[in-house]
C-alpha positions in Angstrom: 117.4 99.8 114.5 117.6 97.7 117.5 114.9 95.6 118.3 115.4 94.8 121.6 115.8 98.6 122.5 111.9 99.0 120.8 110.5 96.2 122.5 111.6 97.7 126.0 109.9 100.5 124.8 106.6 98.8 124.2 107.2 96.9 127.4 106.9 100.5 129.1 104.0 101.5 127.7 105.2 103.9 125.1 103.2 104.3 122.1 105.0 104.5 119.1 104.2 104.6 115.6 106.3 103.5 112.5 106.8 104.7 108.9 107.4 101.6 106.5 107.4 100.6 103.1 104.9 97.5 102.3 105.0 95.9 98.6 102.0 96.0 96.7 101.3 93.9 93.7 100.4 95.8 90.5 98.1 94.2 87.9 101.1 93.3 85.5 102.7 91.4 88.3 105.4 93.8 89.0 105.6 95.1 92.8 105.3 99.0 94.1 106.1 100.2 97.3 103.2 102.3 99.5 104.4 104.5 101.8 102.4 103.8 105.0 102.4 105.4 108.8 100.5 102.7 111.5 100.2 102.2 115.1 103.6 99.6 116.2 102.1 96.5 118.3 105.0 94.6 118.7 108.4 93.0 117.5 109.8 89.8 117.3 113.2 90.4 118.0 114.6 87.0 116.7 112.8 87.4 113.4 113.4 90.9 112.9 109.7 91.9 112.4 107.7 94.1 113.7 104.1 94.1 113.9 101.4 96.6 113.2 97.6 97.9 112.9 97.1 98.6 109.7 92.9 98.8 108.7 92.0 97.0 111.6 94.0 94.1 110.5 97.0 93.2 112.0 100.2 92.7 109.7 103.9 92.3 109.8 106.7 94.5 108.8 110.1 93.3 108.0 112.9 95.4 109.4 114.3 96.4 106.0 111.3 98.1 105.1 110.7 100.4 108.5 111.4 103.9 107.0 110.8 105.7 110.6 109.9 105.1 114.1 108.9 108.1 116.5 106.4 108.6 119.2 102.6 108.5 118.6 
């Protein structure tokens, strides 16, 4: 995924949503995946993250886990 491309997207006003995979600890200390679709904020080219609205909190995505991007 290019970054750069997405943030020119943002730039122009294009709402966009994105698919991810965000680890979750388990009570045993091993970590799960969740499957989770939230509205894309932002991205930090440089760092490779990308930022989102998840629960009225905002939180940050590496690239490795983005599943999907596509239009809201």
């Amino acid at each position: 995924m290019d970054l750069s491309n997405v943030a020119a997207r943002l730039d122009a006003d294009e709402r966009l949503k994105l698919t991810y995979r965000f680890p979750v600890s388990s009570g045993t200390g091993t970590v799960r995946y969740e499957v989770r679709t939230a509205k894309l904020l932002d991205v930090a080219v440089e760092s490779s993250r990308l930022y989102v609205n998840h629960d009225d909190e905002v939180i940050w995505i590496k690239l490795d886990e983005v599943i999907e991007l596509q239009p809201e």
